[in-house]
TORDRENNU-808155 format. One record per residue (C-alpha): residue in one letter; x, y, z. Coordinates in steps of 0.2 Angstrom, whole numbers, always signed. Last residue first. Layout:
<recs>
<rec res="a" c1="X" c2="Y" c3="Z"/>
...
</recs>
This chain:
<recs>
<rec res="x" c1="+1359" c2="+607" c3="+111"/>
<rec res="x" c1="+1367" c2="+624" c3="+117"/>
<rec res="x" c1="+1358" c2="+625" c3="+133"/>
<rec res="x" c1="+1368" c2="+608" c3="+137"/>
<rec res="x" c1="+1357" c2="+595" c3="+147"/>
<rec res="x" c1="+1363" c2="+588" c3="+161"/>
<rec res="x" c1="+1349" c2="+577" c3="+164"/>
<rec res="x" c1="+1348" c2="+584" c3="+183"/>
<rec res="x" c1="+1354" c2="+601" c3="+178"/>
<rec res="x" c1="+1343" c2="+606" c3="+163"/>
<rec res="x" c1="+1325" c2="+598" c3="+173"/>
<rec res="x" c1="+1332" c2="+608" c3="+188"/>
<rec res="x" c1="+1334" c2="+626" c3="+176"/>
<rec res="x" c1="+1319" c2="+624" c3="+170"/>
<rec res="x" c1="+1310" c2="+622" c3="+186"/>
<rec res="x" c1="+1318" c2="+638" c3="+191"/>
<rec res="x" c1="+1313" c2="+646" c3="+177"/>
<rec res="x" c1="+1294" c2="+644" c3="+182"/>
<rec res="x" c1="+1298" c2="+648" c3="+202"/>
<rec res="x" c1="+1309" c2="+664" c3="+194"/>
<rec res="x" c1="+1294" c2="+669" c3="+183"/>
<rec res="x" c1="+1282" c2="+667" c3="+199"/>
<rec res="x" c1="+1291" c2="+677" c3="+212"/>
<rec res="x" c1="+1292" c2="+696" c3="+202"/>
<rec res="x" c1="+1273" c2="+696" c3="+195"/>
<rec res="x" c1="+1270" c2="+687" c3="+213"/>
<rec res="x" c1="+1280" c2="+700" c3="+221"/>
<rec res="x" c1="+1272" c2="+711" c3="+213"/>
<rec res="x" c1="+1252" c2="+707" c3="+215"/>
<rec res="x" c1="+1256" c2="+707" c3="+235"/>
<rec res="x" c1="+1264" c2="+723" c3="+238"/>
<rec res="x" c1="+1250" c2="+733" c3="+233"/>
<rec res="x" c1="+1236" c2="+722" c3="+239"/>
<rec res="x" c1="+1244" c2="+719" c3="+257"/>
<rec res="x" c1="+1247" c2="+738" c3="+258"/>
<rec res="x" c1="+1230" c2="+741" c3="+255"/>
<rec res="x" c1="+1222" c2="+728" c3="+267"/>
<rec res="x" c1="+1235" c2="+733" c3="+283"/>
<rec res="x" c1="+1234" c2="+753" c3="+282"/>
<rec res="x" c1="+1233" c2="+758" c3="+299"/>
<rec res="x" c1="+1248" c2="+749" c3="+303"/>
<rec res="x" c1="+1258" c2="+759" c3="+291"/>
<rec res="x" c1="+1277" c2="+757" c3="+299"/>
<rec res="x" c1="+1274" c2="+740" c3="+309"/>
<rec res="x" c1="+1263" c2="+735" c3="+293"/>
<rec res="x" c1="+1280" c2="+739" c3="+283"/>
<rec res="x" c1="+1290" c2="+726" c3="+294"/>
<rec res="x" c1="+1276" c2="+713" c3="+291"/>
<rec res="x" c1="+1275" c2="+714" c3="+272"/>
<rec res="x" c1="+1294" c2="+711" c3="+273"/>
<rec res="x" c1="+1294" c2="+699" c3="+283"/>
<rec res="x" c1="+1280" c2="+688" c3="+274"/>
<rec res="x" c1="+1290" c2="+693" c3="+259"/>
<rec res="x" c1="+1303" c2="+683" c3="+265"/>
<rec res="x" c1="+1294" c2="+670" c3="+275"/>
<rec res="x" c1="+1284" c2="+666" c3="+259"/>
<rec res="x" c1="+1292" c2="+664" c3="+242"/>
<rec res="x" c1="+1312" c2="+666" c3="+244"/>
<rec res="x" c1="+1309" c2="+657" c3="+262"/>
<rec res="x" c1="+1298" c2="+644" c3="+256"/>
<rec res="x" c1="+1304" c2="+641" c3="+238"/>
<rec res="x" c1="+1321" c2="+636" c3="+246"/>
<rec res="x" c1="+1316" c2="+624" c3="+258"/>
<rec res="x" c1="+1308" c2="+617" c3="+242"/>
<rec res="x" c1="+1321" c2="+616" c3="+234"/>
<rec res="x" c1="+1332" c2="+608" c3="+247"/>
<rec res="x" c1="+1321" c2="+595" c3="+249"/>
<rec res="x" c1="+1322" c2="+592" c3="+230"/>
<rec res="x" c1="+1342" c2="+592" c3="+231"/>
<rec res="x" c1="+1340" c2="+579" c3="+244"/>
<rec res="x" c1="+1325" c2="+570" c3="+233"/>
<rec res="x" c1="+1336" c2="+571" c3="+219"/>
<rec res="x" c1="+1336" c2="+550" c3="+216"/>
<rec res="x" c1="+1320" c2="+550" c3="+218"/>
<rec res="x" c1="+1316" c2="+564" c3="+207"/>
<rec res="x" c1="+1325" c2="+556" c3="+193"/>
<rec res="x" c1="+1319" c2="+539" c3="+196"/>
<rec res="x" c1="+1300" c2="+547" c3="+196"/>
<rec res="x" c1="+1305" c2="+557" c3="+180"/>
<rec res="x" c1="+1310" c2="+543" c3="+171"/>
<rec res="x" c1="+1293" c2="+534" c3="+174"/>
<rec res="x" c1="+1282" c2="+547" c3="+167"/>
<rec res="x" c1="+1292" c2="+549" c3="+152"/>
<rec res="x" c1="+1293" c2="+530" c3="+151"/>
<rec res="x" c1="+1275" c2="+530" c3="+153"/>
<rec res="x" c1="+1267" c2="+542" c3="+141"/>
<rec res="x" c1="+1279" c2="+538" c3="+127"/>
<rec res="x" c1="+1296" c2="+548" c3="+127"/>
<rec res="x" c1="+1300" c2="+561" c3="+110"/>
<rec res="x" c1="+1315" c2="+570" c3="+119"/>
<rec res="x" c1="+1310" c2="+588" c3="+118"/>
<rec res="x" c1="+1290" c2="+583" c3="+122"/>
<rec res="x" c1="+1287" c2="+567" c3="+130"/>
<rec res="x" c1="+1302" c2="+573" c3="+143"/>
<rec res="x" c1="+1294" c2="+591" c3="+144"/>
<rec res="x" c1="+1280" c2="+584" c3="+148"/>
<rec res="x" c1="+1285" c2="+573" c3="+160"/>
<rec res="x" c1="+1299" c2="+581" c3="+172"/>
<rec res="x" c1="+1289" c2="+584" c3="+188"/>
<rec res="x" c1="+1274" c2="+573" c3="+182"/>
<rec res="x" c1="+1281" c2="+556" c3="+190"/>
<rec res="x" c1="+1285" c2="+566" c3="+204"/>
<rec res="x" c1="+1271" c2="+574" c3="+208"/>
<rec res="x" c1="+1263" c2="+560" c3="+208"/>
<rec res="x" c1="+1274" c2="+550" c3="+219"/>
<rec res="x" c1="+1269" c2="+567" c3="+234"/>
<rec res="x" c1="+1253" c2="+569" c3="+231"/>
<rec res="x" c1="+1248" c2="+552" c3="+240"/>
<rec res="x" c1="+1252" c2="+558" c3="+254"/>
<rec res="x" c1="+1248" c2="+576" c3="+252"/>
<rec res="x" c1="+1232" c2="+568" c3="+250"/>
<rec res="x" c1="+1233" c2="+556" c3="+266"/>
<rec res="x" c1="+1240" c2="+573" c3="+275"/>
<rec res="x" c1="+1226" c2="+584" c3="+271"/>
<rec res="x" c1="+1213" c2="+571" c3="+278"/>
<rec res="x" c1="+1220" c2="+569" c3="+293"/>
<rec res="x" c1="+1221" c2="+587" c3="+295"/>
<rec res="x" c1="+1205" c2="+591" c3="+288"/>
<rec res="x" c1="+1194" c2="+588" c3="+306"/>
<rec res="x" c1="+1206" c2="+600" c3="+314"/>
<rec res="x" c1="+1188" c2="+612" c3="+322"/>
<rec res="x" c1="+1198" c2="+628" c3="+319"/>
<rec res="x" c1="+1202" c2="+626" c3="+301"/>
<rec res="x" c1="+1184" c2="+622" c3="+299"/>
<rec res="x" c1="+1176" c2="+635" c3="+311"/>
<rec res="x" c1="+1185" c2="+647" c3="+300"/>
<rec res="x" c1="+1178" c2="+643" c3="+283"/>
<rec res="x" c1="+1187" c2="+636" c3="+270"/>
<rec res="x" c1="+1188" c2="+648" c3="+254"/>
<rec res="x" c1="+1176" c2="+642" c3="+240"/>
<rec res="x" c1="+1185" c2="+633" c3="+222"/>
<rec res="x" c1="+1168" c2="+622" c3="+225"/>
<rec res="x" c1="+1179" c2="+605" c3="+220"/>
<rec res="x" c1="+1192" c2="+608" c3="+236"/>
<rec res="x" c1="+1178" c2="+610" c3="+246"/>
<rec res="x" c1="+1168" c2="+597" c3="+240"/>
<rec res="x" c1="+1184" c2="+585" c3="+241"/>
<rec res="x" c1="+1192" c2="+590" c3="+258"/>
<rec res="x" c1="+1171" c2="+585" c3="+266"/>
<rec res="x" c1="+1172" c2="+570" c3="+258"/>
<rec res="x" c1="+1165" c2="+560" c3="+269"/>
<rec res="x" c1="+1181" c2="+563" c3="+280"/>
<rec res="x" c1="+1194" c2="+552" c3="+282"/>
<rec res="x" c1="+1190" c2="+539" c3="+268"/>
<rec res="x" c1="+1184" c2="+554" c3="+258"/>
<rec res="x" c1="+1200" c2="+557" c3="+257"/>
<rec res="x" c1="+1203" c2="+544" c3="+243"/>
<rec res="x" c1="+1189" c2="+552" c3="+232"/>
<rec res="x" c1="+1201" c2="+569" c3="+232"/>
<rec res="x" c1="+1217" c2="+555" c3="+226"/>
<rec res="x" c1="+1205" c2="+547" c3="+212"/>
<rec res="x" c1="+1202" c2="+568" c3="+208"/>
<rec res="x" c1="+1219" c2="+569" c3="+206"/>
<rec res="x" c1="+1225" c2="+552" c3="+198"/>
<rec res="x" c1="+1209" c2="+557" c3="+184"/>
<rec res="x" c1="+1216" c2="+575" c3="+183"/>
<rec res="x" c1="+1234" c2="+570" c3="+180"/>
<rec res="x" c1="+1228" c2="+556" c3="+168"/>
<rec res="x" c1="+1219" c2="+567" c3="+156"/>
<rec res="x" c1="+1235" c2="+578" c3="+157"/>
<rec res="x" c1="+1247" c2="+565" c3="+155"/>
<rec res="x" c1="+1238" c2="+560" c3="+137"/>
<rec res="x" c1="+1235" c2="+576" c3="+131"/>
<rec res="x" c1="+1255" c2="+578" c3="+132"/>
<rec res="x" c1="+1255" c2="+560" c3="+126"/>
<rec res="x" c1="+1244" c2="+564" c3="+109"/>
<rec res="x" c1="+1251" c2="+581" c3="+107"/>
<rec res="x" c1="+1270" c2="+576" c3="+104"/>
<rec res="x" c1="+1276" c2="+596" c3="+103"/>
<rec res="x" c1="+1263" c2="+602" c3="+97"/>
<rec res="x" c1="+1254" c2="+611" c3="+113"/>
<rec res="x" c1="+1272" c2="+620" c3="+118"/>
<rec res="x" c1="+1270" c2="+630" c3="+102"/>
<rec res="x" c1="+1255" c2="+639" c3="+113"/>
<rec res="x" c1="+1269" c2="+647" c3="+124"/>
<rec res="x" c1="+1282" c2="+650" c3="+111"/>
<rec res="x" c1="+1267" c2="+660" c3="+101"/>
<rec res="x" c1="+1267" c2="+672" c3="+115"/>
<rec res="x" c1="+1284" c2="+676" c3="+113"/>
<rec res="x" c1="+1303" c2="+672" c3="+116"/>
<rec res="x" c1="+1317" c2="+683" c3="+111"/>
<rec res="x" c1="+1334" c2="+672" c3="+113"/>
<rec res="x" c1="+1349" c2="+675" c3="+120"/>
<rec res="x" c1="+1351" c2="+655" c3="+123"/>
<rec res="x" c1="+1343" c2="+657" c3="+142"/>
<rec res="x" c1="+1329" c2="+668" c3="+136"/>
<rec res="x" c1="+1325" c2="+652" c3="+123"/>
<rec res="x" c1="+1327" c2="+640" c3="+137"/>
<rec res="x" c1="+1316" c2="+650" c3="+147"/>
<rec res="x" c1="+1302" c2="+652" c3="+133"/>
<rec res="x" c1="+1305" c2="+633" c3="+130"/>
<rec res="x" c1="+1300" c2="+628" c3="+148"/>
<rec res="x" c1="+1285" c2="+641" c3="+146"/>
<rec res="x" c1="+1278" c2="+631" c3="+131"/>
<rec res="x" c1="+1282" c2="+613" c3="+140"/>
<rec res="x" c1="+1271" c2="+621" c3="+156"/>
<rec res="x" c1="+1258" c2="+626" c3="+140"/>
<rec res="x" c1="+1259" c2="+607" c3="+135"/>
<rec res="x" c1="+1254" c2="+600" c3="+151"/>
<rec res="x" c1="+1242" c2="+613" c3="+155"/>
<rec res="x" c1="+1231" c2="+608" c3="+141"/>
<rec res="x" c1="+1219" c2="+594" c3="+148"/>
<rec res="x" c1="+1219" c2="+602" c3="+163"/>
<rec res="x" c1="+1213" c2="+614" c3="+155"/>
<rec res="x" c1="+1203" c2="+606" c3="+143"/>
<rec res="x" c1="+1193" c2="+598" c3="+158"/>
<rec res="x" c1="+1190" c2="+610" c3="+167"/>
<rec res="x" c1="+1182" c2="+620" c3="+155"/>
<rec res="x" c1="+1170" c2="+603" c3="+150"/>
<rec res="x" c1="+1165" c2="+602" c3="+170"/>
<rec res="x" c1="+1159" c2="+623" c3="+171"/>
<rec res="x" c1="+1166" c2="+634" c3="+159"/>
<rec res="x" c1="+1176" c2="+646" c3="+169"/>
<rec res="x" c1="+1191" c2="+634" c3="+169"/>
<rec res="x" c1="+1197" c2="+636" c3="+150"/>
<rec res="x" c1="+1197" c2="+657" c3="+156"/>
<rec res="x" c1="+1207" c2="+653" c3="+171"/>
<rec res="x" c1="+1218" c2="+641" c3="+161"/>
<rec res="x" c1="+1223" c2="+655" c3="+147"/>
<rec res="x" c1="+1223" c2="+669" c3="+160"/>
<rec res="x" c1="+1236" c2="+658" c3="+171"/>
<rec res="x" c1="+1248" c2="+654" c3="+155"/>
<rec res="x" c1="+1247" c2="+674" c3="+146"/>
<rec res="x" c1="+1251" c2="+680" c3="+166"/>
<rec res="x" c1="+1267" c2="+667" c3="+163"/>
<rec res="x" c1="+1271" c2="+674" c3="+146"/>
<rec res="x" c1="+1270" c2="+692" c3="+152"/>
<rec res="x" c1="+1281" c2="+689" c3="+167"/>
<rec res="x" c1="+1294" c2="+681" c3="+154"/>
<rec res="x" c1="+1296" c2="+694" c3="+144"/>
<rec res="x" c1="+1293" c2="+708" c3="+155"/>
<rec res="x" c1="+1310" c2="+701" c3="+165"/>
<rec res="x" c1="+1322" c2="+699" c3="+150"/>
<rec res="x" c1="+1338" c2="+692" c3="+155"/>
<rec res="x" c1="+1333" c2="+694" c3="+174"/>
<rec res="x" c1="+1321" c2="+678" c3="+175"/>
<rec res="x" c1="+1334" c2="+669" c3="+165"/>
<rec res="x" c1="+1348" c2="+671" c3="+180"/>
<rec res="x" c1="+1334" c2="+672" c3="+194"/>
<rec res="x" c1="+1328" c2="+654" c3="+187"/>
<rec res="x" c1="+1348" c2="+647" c3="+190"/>
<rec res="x" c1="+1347" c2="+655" c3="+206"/>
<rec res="x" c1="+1330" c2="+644" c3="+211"/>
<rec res="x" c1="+1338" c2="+629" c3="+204"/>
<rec res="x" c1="+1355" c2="+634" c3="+214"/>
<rec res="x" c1="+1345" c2="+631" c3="+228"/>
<rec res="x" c1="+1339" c2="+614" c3="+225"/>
<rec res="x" c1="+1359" c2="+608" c3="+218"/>
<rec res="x" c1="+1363" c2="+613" c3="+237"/>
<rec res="x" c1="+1356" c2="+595" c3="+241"/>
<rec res="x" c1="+1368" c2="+586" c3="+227"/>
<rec res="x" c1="+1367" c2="+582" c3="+214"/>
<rec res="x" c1="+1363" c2="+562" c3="+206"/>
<rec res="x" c1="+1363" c2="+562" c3="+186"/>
<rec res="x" c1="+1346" c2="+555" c3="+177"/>
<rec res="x" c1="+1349" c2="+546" c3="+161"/>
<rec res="x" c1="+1338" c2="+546" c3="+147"/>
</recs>
């Protein structure tokens, strides 16, 4: 595998790369991705062993939706059973990343309690929102930041993996290792991404939500219901399709292969 250097405008044409296949076949791919959350949210009722298989799972659903875009992106017609085909393509690593993801992450959690007594972990763990006095008081900031941290390498040792162990057959460690380097050597065209994410997927409809609380301010909680499950129907496809899209530029990947 060889990872080719882009530039930083490379991050934002990622996210119009995922616009592109979003728009081929938009209830396609919304469905697909609703089909991805309920599947993990239903795994991660089940208390502990839930949890578990989801995260267990997610590796090769992502590789599932990868292969949805790439099939829109060819003319195709993906469906549902291109979401679970995902899960055998090279099982034993994508398992195998996912039992390690969850480990790294709870290792990470544990970490912060370092800073805290592991005050970030329980709440993080008990799926509750933070309470007010807790933003307020700053004592999670510290903590935050070692777990964004240490977030940060694993992220990008899992950015590319599955789909790495899965279209191109690599071992749990050479797929995990490639994507690092490729991440690395992207991180202008990451940075970019991510500025990119930001405005497309919350100061813009941040605006937009604010402008129309200017028009209907009596009507705040509605309107934030009503406009918010849309755009995430509407934002979440492109975000998905957009990681396609950087995974086929940065190993320069033909769609016709």
């Amino acid at each position: 595998m060889r990872a080719q250097s882009l530039p930083a405008a490379a991050g934002w044409g990622w996210i119009v790369g995922g616009l592109a296949i979003f728009r081929r076949n938009p209830p396609i791919l919304a469905m697909l991705v609703v089909t991805y959350w309920f599947t993990v949210l239903i795994l991660s009722a089940v208390p502990i062993l839930g949890t578990v298989a989801a995260s267990l799972m997610i590796p090769g659903l992502s590789v599932g939706l990868m292969q949805a875009c790439r099939s829109l992106e060819r003319g195709q017609v993906p469906g549902i059973q291109t979401l679970f085909g995902g899960l055998r393509q090279n099982p034993r690593t994508l398992l195998a990343l996912g039992a390690l993801y969850l480990a790294c992450t709870l290792g990470i959690l544990m970490a912060s309690s370092l800073a805290d007594d592991g005050e970030l972990m329980r709440i993080m763990l008990s799926g509750k929102p933070v309470e007010r006095e807790v933003l307020e008081s700053g004592r999670l900031v510290l903590p935050a930041a070692l777990v964004m941290g240490l977030l940060t390498p694993l992220l990008m040792a899992y950015w590319f993996a599955p789909i790495l162990a899965a279209w191109h057959r690599l071992p749990m460690g050479k797929s995990l290792f490639f994507s690092l380097v490729a991440c690395w050597l992207n991180w202008r065209a990451f940075l970019a991404y991510g500025l990119g994410l930001a405005l497309v997927g919350v100061i813009g409809p941040g605006l937009v939500l604010g402008l129309v609380l200017l028009v209907f301010p009596g009507a705040a909680g509605f309107l934030a219901v009503v406009m918010t499950l849309p755009m995430v129907l509407l934002l979440a496809p492109i975000v998905f399709a957009s990681f396609y899209v950087s995974y086929r530029d940065v190993f320069g990947v033909s769609t016709s292969v």
